[in-house]
N, C-alpha and C positions, 0 to 999 in steps of 0.2 A: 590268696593266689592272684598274681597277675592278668588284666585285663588280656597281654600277649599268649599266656599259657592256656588262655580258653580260648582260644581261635583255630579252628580246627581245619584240616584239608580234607577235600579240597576245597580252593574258597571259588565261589561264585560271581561270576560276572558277568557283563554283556557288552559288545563296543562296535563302533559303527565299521566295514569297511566296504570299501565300494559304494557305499549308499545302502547296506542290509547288513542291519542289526543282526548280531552273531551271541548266541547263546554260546557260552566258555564255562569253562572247569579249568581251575591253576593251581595245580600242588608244585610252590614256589621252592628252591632252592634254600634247605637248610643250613647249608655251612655260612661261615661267616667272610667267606669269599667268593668270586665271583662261579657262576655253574660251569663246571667243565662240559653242561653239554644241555641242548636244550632238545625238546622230544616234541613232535606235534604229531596227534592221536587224530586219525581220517577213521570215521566211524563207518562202520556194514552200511546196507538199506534196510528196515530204516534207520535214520540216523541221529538219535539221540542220543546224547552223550553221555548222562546218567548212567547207561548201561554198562557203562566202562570203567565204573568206581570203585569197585572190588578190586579189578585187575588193573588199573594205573595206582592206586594205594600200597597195592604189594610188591608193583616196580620200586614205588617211592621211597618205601621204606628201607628198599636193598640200596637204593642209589639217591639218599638225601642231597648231594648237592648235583642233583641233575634238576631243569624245571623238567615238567610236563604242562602239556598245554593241550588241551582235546576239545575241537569245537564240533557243536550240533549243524547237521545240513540245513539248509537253508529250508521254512516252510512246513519239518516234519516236526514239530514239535510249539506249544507253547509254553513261556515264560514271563517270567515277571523283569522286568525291566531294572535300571538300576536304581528308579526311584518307586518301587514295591508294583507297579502298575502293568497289567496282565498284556504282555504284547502278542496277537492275533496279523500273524503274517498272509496279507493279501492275493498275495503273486504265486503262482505255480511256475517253479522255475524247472526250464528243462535241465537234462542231462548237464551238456555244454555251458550252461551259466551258473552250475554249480561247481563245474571242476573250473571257471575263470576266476570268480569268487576264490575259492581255494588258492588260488595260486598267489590272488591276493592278499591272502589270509597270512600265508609264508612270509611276504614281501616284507607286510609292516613286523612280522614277529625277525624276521631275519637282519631289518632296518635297524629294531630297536638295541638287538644286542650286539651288531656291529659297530656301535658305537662304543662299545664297554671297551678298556684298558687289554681285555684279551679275549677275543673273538671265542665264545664256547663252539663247540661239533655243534652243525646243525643236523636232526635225526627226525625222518620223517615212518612213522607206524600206521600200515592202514589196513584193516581190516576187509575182506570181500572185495567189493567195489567202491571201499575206501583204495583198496591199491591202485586202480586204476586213477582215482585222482593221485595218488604220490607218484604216477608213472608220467602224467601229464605236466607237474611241477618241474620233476627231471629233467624232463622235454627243452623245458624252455631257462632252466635256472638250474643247469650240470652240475656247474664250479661253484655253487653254493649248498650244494646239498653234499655230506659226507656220506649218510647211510642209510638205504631204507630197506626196513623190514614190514614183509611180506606176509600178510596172516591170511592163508586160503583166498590169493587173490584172485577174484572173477576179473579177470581181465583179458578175454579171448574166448568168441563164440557164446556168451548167454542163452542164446536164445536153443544152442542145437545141445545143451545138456537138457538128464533127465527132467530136471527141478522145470529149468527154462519152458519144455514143450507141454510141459504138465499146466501149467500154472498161463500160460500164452493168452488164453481167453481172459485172464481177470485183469488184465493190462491195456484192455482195446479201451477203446476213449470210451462209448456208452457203456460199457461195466464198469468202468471207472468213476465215471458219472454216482451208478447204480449202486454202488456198494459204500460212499458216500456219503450220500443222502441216508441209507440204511443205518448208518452210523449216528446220524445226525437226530435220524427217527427214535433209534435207538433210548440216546442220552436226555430227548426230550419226554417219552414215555414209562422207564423204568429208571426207579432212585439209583444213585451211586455203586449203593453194597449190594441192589443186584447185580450190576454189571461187573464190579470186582470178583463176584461168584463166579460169573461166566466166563472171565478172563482165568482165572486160577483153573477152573475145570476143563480149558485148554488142553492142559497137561504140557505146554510147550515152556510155558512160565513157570519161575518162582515165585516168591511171594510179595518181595519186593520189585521185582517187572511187571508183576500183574499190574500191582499199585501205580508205576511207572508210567506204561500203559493209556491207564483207563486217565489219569491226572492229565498228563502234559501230551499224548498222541492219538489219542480215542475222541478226532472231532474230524467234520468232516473237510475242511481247509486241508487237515494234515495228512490225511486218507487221500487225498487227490493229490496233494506233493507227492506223496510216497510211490503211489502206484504211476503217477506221471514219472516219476523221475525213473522207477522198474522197465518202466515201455522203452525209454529212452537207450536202457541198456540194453535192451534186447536188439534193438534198432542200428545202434551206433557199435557196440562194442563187436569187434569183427574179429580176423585173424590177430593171430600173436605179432607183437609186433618186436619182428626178428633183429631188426636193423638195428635198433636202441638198444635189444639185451646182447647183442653179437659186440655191441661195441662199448658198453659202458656195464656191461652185467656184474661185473664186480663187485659196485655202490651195493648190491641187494643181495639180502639174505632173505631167503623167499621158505614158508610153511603151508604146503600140502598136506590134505587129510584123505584118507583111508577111506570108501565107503562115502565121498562128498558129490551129491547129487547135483549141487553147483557148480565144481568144478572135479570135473572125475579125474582118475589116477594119469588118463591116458595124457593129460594137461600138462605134469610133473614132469613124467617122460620128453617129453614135447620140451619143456623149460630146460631139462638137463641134456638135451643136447643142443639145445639152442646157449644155453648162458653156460660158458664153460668156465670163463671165470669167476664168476657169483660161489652163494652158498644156497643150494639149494636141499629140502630136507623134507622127508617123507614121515607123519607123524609115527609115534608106536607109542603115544600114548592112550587111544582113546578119544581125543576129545573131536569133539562132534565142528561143522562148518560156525555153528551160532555159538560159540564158546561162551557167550556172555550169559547164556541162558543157566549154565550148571556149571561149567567147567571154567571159571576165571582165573582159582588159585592157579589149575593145574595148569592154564596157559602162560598165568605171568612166571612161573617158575622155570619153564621154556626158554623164553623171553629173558628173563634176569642172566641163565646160561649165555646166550647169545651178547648179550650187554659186559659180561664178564671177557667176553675176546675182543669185545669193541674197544674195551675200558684198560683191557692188560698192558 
């Protein structure tokens, strides 16, 4: 068998932009012609991208000559570099220099394939408050974006949902500090397979997120991105912002959930009289805010539905 036929998706990457090194996932375009449409995957918080492997796999396989392309946020995760060497990101980047970054991230992706012989759809996917970055890319890059879809986007008011006022204290800077360290104490006092124990017995994890996890986001650098960049949200992300979906809401087809502590129903309502032209959609299936955690097949099967009108 062929050295090509054992190369498996996704393949694995990392590549400079702005000046910060970007952890990437590439399940590259199967056919033997150019991709009629390229996808870039904005992860929840936190935001590693791994978790998104199951459910871009099951896009990919319904739609081989699409690329996808899904980068990790900046800070919340470690990786190996692309010469095998463990890269330990310094910087705690706020809210705001991660959705600039972002937008940079489009820039070179949407640079590289406007050079091809036939410009593919460009399709930006974000999850939670990934959508708030694909709302911010919009923002500034309309006439380059064709379509974003919308998965339970936190994008209006954080901080006055259930989840948000619950959860408000572990986001202050000295618990942020504090839980942190705890982490750090943590990974230096008890072995590995304890702490995989403790992550599984969760119960919020599977077995390959536990793993996930405890490998590449259970340190304390990444504990401080994560909950730094959480505060930010609470902070920054305000009213809906009426003006951009009053007037370009169509580009989006937007996935509200049932019962989501994040973003509750009354948000949907709020979106469907705001976005009249868009596709706005109220689950009935089931699937919870963190889909990645249990419910990947059932959300990319969603999602493939929705790609099937993009694609018709």
């Amino acid at each position: 068998m062929s050295f090509s036929n054992n190369v498996f998706v996704p393949q694995r990457t990392c590549w400079t932009v702005g000046g910060e090194l970007r952890e990437t996932l590439f399940w590259p375009n199967q056919s033997t012609v150019p991709p009629k449409a390229v996808m870039l995957l904005i992860p929840g918080n936190p935001g590693l991208v791994d978790f998104y492997v199951d459910f871009c796999t099951t896009l990919h396989k319904e739609f081989p000559d699409m690329d996808i392309i899904g980068v990790s946020h900046l800070g919340h995760t470690r990786f190996s570099d692309n010469r095998g060497l463990i890269y330990r990101c310094k910087k705690t980047h706020s809210l705001e220099e991660q959705a600039m970054n972002m937008i940079e991230v489009f820039d070179e992706i949407d640079r590289e394939y406007a050079a091809t012989s036939a410009r593919p759809k460009m399709l930006l996917l974000g999850h939670s408050v990934g959508c708030y970055f694909a709302q911010k890319i919009v923002e500034c890059r309309e006439h380059r974006v064709d379509r974003v879809y919308s998965l339970f986007p936190a994008i209006e008011s954080i901080a006055d949902t259930p989840r948000g006022r619950q959860l408000r204290l572990l986001f202050q800077p000295g618990f942020r500090q504090l839980v942190a360290g705890m982490v750090e104490t943590l990974r230096w006092l008890l072995p590995v397979s304890t702490i995989y124990r403790f992550a599984q017995m969760s119960g919020s994890l599977n077995h390959e997120n536990a793993q996930l996890v405890v490998d590449k986001m259970l340190f304390g650098s990444c504990i401080r991105s994560i909950l730094k960049m959480a505060s930010d949200e609470m902070r920054v992300i305000g009213g809906l912002d009426e003006e951009l979906y009053s007037r370009i809401g169509g580009k989006f087809v937007m996935y509200y959930g049932v019962g989501d502590e994040w973003v509750p129903v009354s948000y949907y309502h709020r979106m469907r009289d705001v976005n009249v032209d868009g596709t706005v959609f109220l689950c009935k299936e089931g699937i919870s805010h963190a889909f990645v955690t249990n419910y990947s097949t059932q959300m990319a099967r969603v999602v493939v539905e929705m790609l099937k009108q993009e694609f018709a």
